[in-house]
Every structure is written in structure tokens, then in C-alpha cells.
C-alpha positions, 0 to 999 in steps of 0.5 A, a space after each residue: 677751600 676746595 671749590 669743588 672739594 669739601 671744607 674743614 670741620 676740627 673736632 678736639 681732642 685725641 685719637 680714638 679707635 673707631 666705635 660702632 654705631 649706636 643703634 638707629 635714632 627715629 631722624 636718621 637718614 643715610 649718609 651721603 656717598 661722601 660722607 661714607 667714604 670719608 667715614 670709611 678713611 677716617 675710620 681706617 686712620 682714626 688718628 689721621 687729621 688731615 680730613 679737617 679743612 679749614 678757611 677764614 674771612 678776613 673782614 677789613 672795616 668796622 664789623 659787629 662782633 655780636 652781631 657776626 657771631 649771632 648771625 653765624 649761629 642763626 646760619 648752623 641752626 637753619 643747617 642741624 644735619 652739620 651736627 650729627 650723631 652716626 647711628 647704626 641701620 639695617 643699610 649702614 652708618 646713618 645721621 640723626 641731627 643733633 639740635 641743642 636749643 639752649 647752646 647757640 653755636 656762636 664762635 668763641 672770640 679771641 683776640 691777637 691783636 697784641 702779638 708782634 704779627 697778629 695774623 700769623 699768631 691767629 693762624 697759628 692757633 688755627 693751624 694747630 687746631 687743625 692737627 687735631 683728629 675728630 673723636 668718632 667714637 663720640 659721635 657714635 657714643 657721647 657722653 650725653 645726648 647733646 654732647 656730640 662733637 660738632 664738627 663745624 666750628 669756628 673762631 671770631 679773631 681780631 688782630 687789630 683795630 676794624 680787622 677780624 678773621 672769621 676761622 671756620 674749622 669743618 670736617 670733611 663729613 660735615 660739609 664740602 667746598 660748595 656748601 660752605 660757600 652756601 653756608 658763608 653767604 647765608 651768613 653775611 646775609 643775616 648778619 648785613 640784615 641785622 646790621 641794617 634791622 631789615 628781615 634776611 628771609 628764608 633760609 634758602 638751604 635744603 635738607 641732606 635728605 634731598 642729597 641723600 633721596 636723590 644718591 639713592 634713586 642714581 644708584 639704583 638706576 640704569 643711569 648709573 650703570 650707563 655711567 660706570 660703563 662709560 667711565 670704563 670704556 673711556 679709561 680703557 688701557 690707562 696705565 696708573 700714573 707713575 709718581 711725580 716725585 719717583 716715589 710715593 708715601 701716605 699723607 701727612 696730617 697738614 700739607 705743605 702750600 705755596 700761592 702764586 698770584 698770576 700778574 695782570 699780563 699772565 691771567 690776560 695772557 691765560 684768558 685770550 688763550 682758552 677764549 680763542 679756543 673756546 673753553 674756559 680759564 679752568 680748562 686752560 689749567 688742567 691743560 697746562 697741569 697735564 703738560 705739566 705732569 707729563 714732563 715730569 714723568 715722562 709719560 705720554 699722557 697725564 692722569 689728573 684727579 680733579 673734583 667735582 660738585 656731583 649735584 645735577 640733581 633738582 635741589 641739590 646745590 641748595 644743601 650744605 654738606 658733603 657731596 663732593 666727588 674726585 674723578 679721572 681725566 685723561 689727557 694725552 700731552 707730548 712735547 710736539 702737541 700745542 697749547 691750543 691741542 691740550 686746550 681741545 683735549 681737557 675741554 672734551 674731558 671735562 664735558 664728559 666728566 660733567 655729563 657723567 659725575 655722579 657715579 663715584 669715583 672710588 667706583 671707578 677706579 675699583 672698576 678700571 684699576 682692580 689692584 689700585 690699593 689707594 681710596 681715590 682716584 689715582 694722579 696729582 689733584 686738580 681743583 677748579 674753584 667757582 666759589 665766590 670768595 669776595 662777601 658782602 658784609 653789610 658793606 665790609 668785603 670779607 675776602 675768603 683765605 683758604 688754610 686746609 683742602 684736604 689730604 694731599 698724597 702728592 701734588 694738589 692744584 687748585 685754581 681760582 680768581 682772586 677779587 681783582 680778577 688776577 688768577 691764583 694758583 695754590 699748590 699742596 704739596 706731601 712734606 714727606 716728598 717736599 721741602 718747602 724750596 722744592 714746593 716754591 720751586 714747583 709753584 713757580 715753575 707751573 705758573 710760568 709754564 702756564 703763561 709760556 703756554 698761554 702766550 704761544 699756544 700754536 707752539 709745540 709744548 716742548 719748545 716753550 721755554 718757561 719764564 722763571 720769576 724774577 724774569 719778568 715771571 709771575 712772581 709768588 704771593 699770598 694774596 687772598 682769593 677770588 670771585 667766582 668768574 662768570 663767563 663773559 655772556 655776550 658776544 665782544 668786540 675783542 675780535 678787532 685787533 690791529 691797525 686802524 684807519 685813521 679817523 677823522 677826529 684823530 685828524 682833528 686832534 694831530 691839528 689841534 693845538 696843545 698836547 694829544 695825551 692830554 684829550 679827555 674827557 670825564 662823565 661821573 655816575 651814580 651807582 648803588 650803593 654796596 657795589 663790589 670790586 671784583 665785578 665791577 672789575 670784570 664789568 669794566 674790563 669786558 667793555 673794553 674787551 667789546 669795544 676796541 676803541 678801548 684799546 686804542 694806541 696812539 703811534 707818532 713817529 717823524 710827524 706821522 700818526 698811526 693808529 692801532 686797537 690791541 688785543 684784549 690780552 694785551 690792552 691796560 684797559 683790560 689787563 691792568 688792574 689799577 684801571 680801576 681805583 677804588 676810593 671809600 668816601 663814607 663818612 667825608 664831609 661833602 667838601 671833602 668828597 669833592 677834593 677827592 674826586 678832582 683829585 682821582 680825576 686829575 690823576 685818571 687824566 695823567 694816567 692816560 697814555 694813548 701811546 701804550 693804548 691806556 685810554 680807558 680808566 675807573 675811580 669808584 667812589 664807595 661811600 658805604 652799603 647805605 649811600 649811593 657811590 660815584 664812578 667816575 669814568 675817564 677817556 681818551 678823546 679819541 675814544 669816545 664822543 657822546 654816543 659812546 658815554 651812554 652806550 656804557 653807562 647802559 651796558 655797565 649795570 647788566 654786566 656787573 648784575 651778571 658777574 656779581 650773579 645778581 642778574 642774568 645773562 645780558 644777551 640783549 646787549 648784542 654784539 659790540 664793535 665794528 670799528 676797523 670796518 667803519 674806519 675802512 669804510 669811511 676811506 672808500 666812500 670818502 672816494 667816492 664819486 658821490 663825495 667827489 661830487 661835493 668838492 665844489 661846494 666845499 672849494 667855496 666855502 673855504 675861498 672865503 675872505 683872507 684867514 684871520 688870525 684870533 689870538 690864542 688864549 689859555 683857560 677861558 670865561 665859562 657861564 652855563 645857561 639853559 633854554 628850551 626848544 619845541 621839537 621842529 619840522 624835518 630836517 636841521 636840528 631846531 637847537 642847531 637852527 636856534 642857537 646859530 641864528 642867534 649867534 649870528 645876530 648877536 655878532 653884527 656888530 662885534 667885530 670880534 666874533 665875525 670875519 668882517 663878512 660873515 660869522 665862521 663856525 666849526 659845527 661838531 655834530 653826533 655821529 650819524 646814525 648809520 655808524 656802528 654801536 660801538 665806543 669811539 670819537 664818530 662825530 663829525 665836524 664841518 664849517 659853515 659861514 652863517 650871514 650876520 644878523 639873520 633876520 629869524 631863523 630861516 636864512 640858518 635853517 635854509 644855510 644848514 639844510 644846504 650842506 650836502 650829506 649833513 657836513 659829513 664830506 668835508 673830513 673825508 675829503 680832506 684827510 681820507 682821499 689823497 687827492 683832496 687832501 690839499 683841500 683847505 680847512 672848512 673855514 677861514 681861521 677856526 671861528 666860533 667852535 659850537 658842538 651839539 652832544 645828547 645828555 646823559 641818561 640813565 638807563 631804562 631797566 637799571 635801578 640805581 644806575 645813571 648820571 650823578 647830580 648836577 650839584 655833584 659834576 662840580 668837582 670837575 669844575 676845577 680840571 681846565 685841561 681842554 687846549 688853548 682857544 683859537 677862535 673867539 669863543 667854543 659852546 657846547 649844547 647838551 640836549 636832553 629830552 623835553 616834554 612834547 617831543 621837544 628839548 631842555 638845553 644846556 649851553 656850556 660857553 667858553 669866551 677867549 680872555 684875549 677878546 672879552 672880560 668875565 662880566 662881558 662874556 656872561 652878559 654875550 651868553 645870556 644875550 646870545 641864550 635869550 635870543 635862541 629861546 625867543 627865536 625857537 618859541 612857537 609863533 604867536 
């Protein structure tokens, strides 16, 4: 369907000479500026059927066949003026809605299901319905008073087991592109409410007369005379456009159509092109249209015909008929001009066709070009389609097919994004100009075109050779279509792309034992129910886009690491669509779902190859329109710490809310990333002469007793326990202070655990606060060198508020200052690894939204992909918000097998956990 063009409405039955209008009916209003000139095109034609538009839905799960189709009637009845009868008034051709309270316009069913190709044998009736020209001499004289042809209809087909098409048929006079898609959403809404016995609300349609009042008062106003002139002040001295064939002939009743779906490289491709330049994807494919034409025909400049919606006015965009317009623009487009010039061009001519629309387009061309005998504006056809065309009902997406748009006296494009966010091009062309090779041909030499263009928009458009599918081109589908695509509404990161410093953590990890592409790390959300894949999509690909660390690559050539952050255009994160998984878990048993999320995590974990800059993967877990779903989000290591987890989880919900236009524009997100100059900055203070300063210090604490060799141990003995922790006085984190001290105690005597002097531990403690608000592993990690069996807390607290500049030094010297880079490891061996992290939360203003259920964290339970144990045992504090300022502890132990049993390792936790709450209590 025309996203700015109008929709299909068949009416049966043979050809008829046009019949005058019955005399005035007390209802009847005006026509729409569309509606006249259809009328007037139908008329002139009356056997023409190429006027009748048509679409489908195509519902893949269980659906309610009673249910839809009652839900499609209540729809047409909240909208009568859909049906009319053309009535006869003093100023021309008028409306009177006919209602026909005992015959609801519920669709007729029928069922293909038994055919050797179901769809095509659906498709085929459809089609051939459309051949059909509508009656008008019924329309002005039926029968009967009810008898009158209803020029919106529809068919329920299935073609199979939980698999339906929805078929509406609609006749330009009816309504446009934009009003049926008000139509279809005010149908899946009342069908998802009868579904789940709930009221749907209002009707949120306006009447025709607010189109009609408001066309009315424009074409008596100074406004439209303003408009006229600019329009012809703008076209003046445009030629008409030569044909792209060398040749003309009328429109055919049915168009031919070829569909490429832009793979997920290309649309990235076209996307970064219109960002840099400031416009939107739409512009880009207007652009590359008039390259396009021009080389065609040789002209220095392209004359398209492009639609639009023609409803600025106050409440237009609220009624579902027809207002469609088709206007000019011109775009100067030569071999020696760039992508980035026809860029600039067509976003300028569509912000004048925007601010002038309403003035008709047939107006305009009378005006411009007096000997024009044709009924629109003259050049190939573009449209821009907006429309949302994923629905929702009631759980099951029904995806929106576009069949028919329209008559096509040439060439049509039209445009638009399909639900995983790839664009669509479908290309109508004249069969009397084209084969059907020769449309494929044309359809994949456009696309091509527009990804050449996209990927060198600095080079001269003559110059950019066209990659022909097969190639590593964009290759022809009929994939169904796309959602509406909402602009990306805040400031993004995506302006960072290239090397990066180093960071201390991917030191940490060129030092570690076991495999670097095997890092990561999981966190599993819940989110609401009824989610839809398309902006989700789009949610998740624009977090990559703010945060670079989301496209970060990992190089390793002869023993040497180097990092870079990738382009938006070419990181996985954002251009590949199986970054996103969606599993449907409705009706799974509890067991079962938790099988299928350690198996979606397990493989999220292979997929990721920080070589290539996959980082970054999502596994939605849709459990149905009633129930909850689980998003499992998974990472690179050196991509995210704990900071970074809930900076996602807060920003995610305000993006989807956005692209899935149910919420606003999130502009309290604020600007993303910062990354490379963090990673910059951090070289030079490590560089410093105040950090410098700190070398003494660190020289001490590494010339400790001799390193002691603990033995490597695979796996591990996990126990969780929990504790509390009051808040504390200024300085050292109190949870720090009260689990260290009582580690310390509980190594005295266990040799095991302690270098026969003192018990070493690597702290990795949350990234300062100082660090930018971005994604990225910003943690820092320091040795300490804790005195065996403290007596309290104190000597730990005074030890750890000893550290200079909290630890943060010793990383930077080691590895960021060339100088100090032979300073040794912080501590002698790896000793107890301990690290603090903030829990997960949900977010404050997004229902629905936050961590999943412990319960549910234990499908996780079962991956074990963290490296070897080097030390005696790693603990990892998750400190979550207590009552008075305090906290709520969760210690996640991991003890070597080399070192303890299963029974002593949970007996040295609880031990270690008494101790720390005992320690941590208020004195007294």
C-alpha cells in the first residue's frame, strides 16, 4: 500500500458508462480534493480498474476468525462515509454515507489451505478481483437504497493450519495509504480487546467533513494562492520529463512488481549516508531515484512524482479516507555531483513540498505545464511509506503485504522498512513498456545503485560502479514489509569510530588465562508482555549506535592487541540482524523455558567474535501478549561492567516506547559515549607527575614474599550467601571493609588461602564516578596485602584508605606509561580475586521493565564459561540498595577444586559471611 498514496477498494461487476449523480441526499458533503479527481479519472475511463488498490495481512499464529472478522465490521462502521452514494449538488459531485444496520461488513471466509501453493492460490483470487472495475453508475443510481457498491472489502483466507490472510480490496475514492493504516490499527485494536474481553475505547476516527471543511476553507485562502505561486516560481523553466523507456503508453489495469529487500550491510550502508548529511533514509531514496532517472534519460536534472499526505490541517490525520496528493520535485542530478550533493538537494525539496502540500498537484502542473495532457504530475512515481505495517493482534504480528498502489504509467518506487529494520524497495512498473526481466533487471540495478551511492557518498555519481546482485549485491525478495521508521531521537555515540586505547581491563584480559573471545557476560530482563520485534530491533541497534563500546573490535597480530570501535554502518551490533533472536515460549512448561534460555545463551556466547566487533547480542523470550517475556542481553567482557548493564536496561524501555510510537521522544537520555577520550585521557594522566608520585607505593606492595604458585583449577565450588551492611562513615565502601576483614580472619590459619605472611587480594572495584556515561569495561582492579586475622575492621579500613587515589594508579602505570611498564603485578601470585558490582535495577519510569527473577537467573546456572581459577578462591559482592541508606549483599563464591572439597568450600563461605555481618553490625 502507498504510504502516502491511498488504498484499494474492488467493487465487482462489469464496466459501466458513468451515470449522473442523484439529486442532493440531506447528509451529503463535498467530496475530498482526491476523491474529485479520482472520480474524474474513473469517469473518464469507466472500464479502467487500476484505481482498485489492495493489501493483505498476513497473521502467522492462532487467530479468532469470528472474533477478526467482527472486529473488521465494528472498524467500517465507526468509519460509514467508506461507503457512499455520489449525490448531485449545486457545487458538484457530493457523499451521503450509506449505513446498513442489519448487514455487518464482516469479510467473507475462505479457505486455500488445500491448494498445492495456498498463498499464491489466495493471491490469485485476490488479484483477479482487483481486475474488476467498480460500478459508479450504482453509486449514483442503485437498485436500492442499501444496494450501493461498498467500496471497501475484504476477505478472511486460511492457507493453513494458524495461518490467515487478511485481503482488503479499497478503491481510491474510499480511502488512502494513510487511512488505512488508521483503519488496520483501529482493527487489531478491537479485535486484541474482544480477545482479552477488555473495552477497546473510543473510536479515534474523525469524520470526512473535517478533511472536507478543512480543503474547503485552504482553497479559498491567500495560503493557497501563496502556495500556487511558489510552486511555480519553484518549477520555472522545468522541462517535462522525457520518458525512461523512450516511449510512453496508458496504464495498465494491474502493474507489474519486483521487491528487493536491501540486506543488513546495504540499509546500514543507506542509514550512516542520510545521518552524516543530516536527512532521512526516505531522502536518500529520492536522491538515488533522480540518479537514477537521470542516467536513464540523459537529462541534467530528474522530475520525480512523489506523494504526500496533504493533512497539516488540526484533526486531519484522524480520518480514514482519501486525501492523498502527488507533487513535484526537482532535482539537478549529473555524473560529477556526489551522493552527499543529491543528499542536500532532495532533503531542500522535500522541505518545500512539505511546507507547501496542500495545494493539488494537478493544480500545479495546469499551472507549470499548460499543454500537459496527462491527470498528475508528470515523472516516475516515488513513495515514502511511514506506515507502521508490523500489527499487533492480540499477540500475533500481522505483518501488512502491499499487492496494488495504484495506476503506474511508467516507473513506481516505493520505499519502506520491513519489521527487522532492512529497507524495501518495491518497483511498479507499465507491462506495455516492461517485461518482467526487464522490471528484475531495473529493480536490481536500483538497489545497487543506491548502496554504491551510500557507501562512497563523496564520490562523483558518475564514477560509482553499481554492484549487480550475485556480486555481493543486494539480492531480490519478497519479503513482507516494514514498520514505520522513527527517527533515532537522541544524540548517539555513533560519531566515535576508530582506534581506541587500550584500556586497562583489555590488559586484564591479554593476561588472563583461557581464551579472550570467550569473555562475557549475561544479564536476563523482564519486559512486557506483547513486545514487537521491529522496535526492539531498532531499540537495541540504536544502543549500539550510542555506545561504541558496542562496537568494539578486538585485533591480535604476533602477541600485540589493538583495539578499534567500528562505524554504526559497519558494526554486527547494528547491521546484522540475527543480533536479535526471538524465541516464542507461550505455553512451555517452566523446565522447558529454562532449557531454551541456556541454550539461546550458550549460543549468543559462541556467536560473539570480538574479532569482527561482535560484541553485542539479544535473545527475546516472547511468552505471548498475557505473560511477561525475558530478554536476555549478552557481551563481550570488554564491553560492559555493571555500570554499563543498567545504563542499558534504563535507556532500553524509552527507546522502544519511541520506535514502537508508544511513548515520546526520549530526550532525557542525553548524549552517549565518550569512550576514545576516556581511553585517551587515561594514557596521559597515567603520565602524570601526580601518578608518578604513586610508583613508590606500588614498588612496595609488589616486592612482597616470593610469588606462590596456586595450582590451576577448572570449574570451581559455587555457594551464594547474603548479608547486610548499615551505611558507613566517609571513605572505604563498608561492604569492601566487612567482607576483606573477615576474609582476613578467616585465612589465619589456612595456609591455603594466604602467602604465609599476608592474604593478597585483586580488588576489582566500579568504574569512578568521573568516568563518561557510556557502556564499556571502566572498572578498575588494584592488589592489596591484607594483615592475617585483623583484630575488627579497622586495620582493613585504615589499609584501604591508604591506597592512593583509590587503587586507580597501579593499571595505569603498569600498562599505559611506557616507563613503568615493568612495574610487576600488584600482588604476588593472583591471590583471592574479590569484586564489588551494583545490582541491577529496574528503572524508575519504565513499567514492566527490570531484572528477571532470581528464580529465573538459574538458567544461567548451567554455562561455566568463566577461565581457570588461579588463586584460591574469586567472590563477587553484588550490592543492592538497603533500607536506611544501607545495603542487601549477595556474595557469589567460587572455591579452587585443586585446594578445598564442595562441603569445605560452603562451610568457609558461611563462615567468611558470619563473620562480615557480625563485623558490619552497629556497635552494641
Amino acid at each position: 500500500m502507498s504510504a502516502t498514496s491511498s488504498p484499494t477498494p474492488a467493487a465487482p461487476a462489469a464496466p459501466s458508462a458513468t451515470a449522473a449523480p442523484a439529486a442532493v441526499a440531506p447528509d451529503a458533503v463535498p467530496l475530498t480534493a482526491a476523491q474529485t479527481e479520482f472520480l474524474a479519472a474513473q469517469s473518464a475511463a469507466p472500464g479502467y480498474a487500476g484505481h482498485n488498490v489492495g493489501q493483505y495481512v498476513e497473521l502467522a499464529g492462532p487467530v479468532d476468525t469470528e472474533a477478526l472478522r467482527d472486529a473488521v465490521a465494528a472498524a467500517l462502521d465507526e468509519a460509514p462515509w467508506l461507503r457512499f452514494r455520489l449525490t448531485r449538488g449545486d457545487d458538484g459531485p457530493r457523499q451521503s454515507p450509506v449505513r446498513s444496520p442489519g448487514r455487518p461488513r464482516r469479510p467473507a471466509l475462505l479457505d486455500t489451505s488445500g491448494a498445492a501453493d495456498p498463498v499464491a492460490a489466495a493471491l490469485g483470487l485476490v488479484r483477479g478481483q482487483l481486475a474488476c472495475p467498480p460500478r459508479l453508475d450504482l453509486l449514483t443510481d442503485p437498485p436500492a437504497p442499501g444496494d450501493v457498491p461498498d467500496l471497501a472489502g475484504s476477505v478472511l483466507v486460511t492457507v493453513g493450519p494458524g495461518h490467515h490472510l487478511l485481503v482488503q480490496f479499497f478503491h481510491q475514492l474510499a480511502v488512502d495509504g494513510h487511512g488505512l493504516a488508521l483503519l488496520n490499527h483501529r482493527i487489531a485494536e478491537l479485535y486484541t480487546a474482544a480477545v482479552r474481553g477488555r473495552p477497546a475505547g473510543p473510536s479515534p476516527f474523525a469524520p470526512v467533513t473535517a478533511l472536507v471543511e478543512a480543503e474547503s476553507a485552504y482553497a479559498a485562502s491567500a495560503e493557497r494562492r501563496s502556495d500556487l505561486a511558489a510552486w511555480t516560481r519553484r518549477l520555472a523553466g522545468a522541462a517535462l520529463p522525457a520518458p525512461l523507456r523512450g516511449r510512453s503508453a496508458p496504464p495498465a489495469d494491474t502493474a507489474l512488481r519486483r521487491t528487493v529487500l536491501l540486506d543488513a550491510a546495504d540499509t546500514a550502508a543507506v542509514e550512516a549516508a542520510a545521518r552524516s548529511a543530516g536527512v532521512t533514509w526516505g531522502e536518500a531514496v529520492l536522491a538515488a531515484t533522480a540518479a537514477h532517472t537521470t542516467a536513464r534519460t540523459g537529462a541534467a536534472e530528474a522530475l520525480l512524482a512523489v506523494y504526500a499526505a496533504a493533512r497539516t490541517a488540526p484533526g486531519t490525520l484522524r480520518v480514514p479516507a482519501a486525501a492523498v496528493n502527488i507533487l513535484p520535485v526537482r532535482i539537478a542530478a549529473g555524473p560529477a555531483d556526489t551522493f552527499r550533493d543529491l543528499l542536500a538537494r532532495a532533503a531542500a525539496e522535500t522541505a518545500f513540498l512539505r511546507r507547501h502540500q496542500r495545494v493539488r498537484g494537478t493544480e500545479v502542473a495546469r499551472a507549470v505545464w499548460p499543454a500537459h495532457a496527462g491527470t498528475r504530475v508528470p515523472g516516475p512515481l516515488v513513495n515514502l511509506r511511514p506506515f507502521e505495517t508490523e500489527l499487533d493482534f492480540a499477540g500475533v504480528p500481522g505483518r501488512v503485504v502491499s499487492l496494488a498502489s495504484g495506476p503506474v504509467d511508467d516507473l513506481a518506487v516505493s520505499a519502506s522498512r520491513s519489521p527487522e529494520g532492512l529497507l524495501r524497495l518495491d518497483l511498479d512498473a507499465n507491462p506495455a513498456l516492461y517485461e518482467p526481466a526487464e522490471l528484475e533487471s531495473e529493480a536490481a540495478g536500483f538497489a545497487a545503485l543506491l548502496a554504491g551511492l551510500a557507501r562512497r557518498p563523496r564520490t562523483p555519481v558518475g564514477r560509482v560502479a553499481a554492484v549487480r546482485p550475485g556480486a555481493d549485491g543486494p539480492a531480490p525478495s519478497d519479503a513482507a514489509p516494514s514498520d514505520a521508521a522513527r527517527p533515532v531521537p537522541v544524540p548517539a555515540g555513533d560519531h566515535e569510530a576508530g582506534p581506541l586505547t587500550l584500556l586497562p581491563a583489555a590488559h586484564r584480559l591479554r593476561e588472563a588465562p583461557g581464551p579472550a573471545e570467550g569473555a562475557h557476560e549475561h544479564v536476563l530482563l523482564e519486559v512486557p508482555a506483547g513486545l514487537r520485534t521491529a522496535p526492539l530491533r531498532r531499540a537495541l541497534t540504536t544502543l549500539a549506535r550510542r555506545h561504541p563500546a558496542l562496537r568494539l573490535a578486538l585485533h591480535r597480530a604476533h602477541g600485540v592487541w589493538s583495539q578499534e570501535v567500528l562505524a554504526a554502518a559497519e558494526a554486527p551490533a547494528v547491521t546484522d540482524a540475527t543480533a536479535l533472536r526471538r524465541y516464542p515460549v507461550a505455553g512451555l512448561a517452566p523446565g522447558a523455558r529454562d532449557l531454551l534460555v541456556t541454550a539461546a545463551a550458550r549460543a549468543a556466547g559462541d556467536a560473539l567474535d570480538p574479532a569482527t566487533a561482535s560484541v553485542f547480542r539479544a535473545a527475546w523470550f516472547d511468552a505471548g501478549p498475557a505473560q511477561p517475556g525475558r530478554l536476555l542481553l549478552t557481551a563481550h567482557t570488554l564491553s560492559v561492567d555493571d555500570v554499563s548493564w543498567q545504563l542499558l536496561l534504563t535507556e532500553l524501555p524509552s527507546l522502544y516506547g519511541w520506535f514502537a510510537g508508544s511513548g515520546a521522544a526520549p530526550d532525557a537520555l542525553g548524549r552517549a559515549g565518550g569512550l576514545t577520550a576516556w581511553a585517551s585521557g587515561l594514557a596521559t594522566l597515567a603520565q602524570s607527575p601526580a601518578r608518578v608520585r604513586e610508583l613508590p607505593y606500588w614498588t612496595e606492595l609488589a616486592d612482597g614474599p616470593a610469588a606462590r604458585a596456586w595450582p590451576a583449577a577448572e570449574g570451581g565450588h559455587r555457594t551464594v550467601t547474603r548479608f547486610e551492611v548499615p551505611a558507613g562513615p566517609p571513605g572505604p565502601h563498608p561492604v569492601d571493609v566487612a567482607l576483606l576483614a573477615a576474609l582476613a580472619r578467616t585465612a589465619a590459619g589456612r595456609p591455603r588461602l594466604h602467602d604465609g605472611a599476608r592474604l593478597p587480594v585483586e580488588l576489582e572495584l566500579p568504574r569512578p564516578g568521573t568516568a563518561p556515561r557510556t557502556a564499556g569495561r571502566l572498572s578498575t582492579v588494584h592488589g592489596v596485602r591484607l594483615p592475617l586475622d585483623p583484630d575488627g575492621t579497622e586495620p582493613v579500613r585504615r589499609l584501604l584508605a591508604a591506597v592512593p587515589d583509590a587503587g586507580r594508579g597501579q593499571e595505569q602505570l603498569r600498562h599505559l606509561n611506557p616507563q613503568t611498564s615493568a612495574l610487576p603485578a600488584g600482588t604476588p601470585g593472583r591471590g583471592v580475586a574479590y569484586r564489588r558490582r551494583a545490582a541491577l535495577h529496574a528503572p524508575d519510569s519504565a513499567p514492566g521493565w527490570g531484572p528477571a527473577p532470581d528464580g529465573a537467573w538459574a538458567a544461567l546456572g548451567a554455562l561455566r564459561g568463566d577461565p581457570p581459577l588461579t588463586g584460591p578462591v574469586e567472590l563477587t559482592a553484588t550490592v543492592a540498595a538497603g533500607p536506611a541508606g544501607g545495603h542487601r549483599v549477595s556474595v557469589h563464591w567460587r572455591w579452587s577444586s585443586a585446594l578445598f572439597d564442595a562441603s569445605e568450600a560452603a562451610g568457609l563461605a558461611e563462615a567468611a559471611t558470619a563473620l562480615a555481618a557480625r563485623f558490619a553490625a552497629p556497635a552494641g
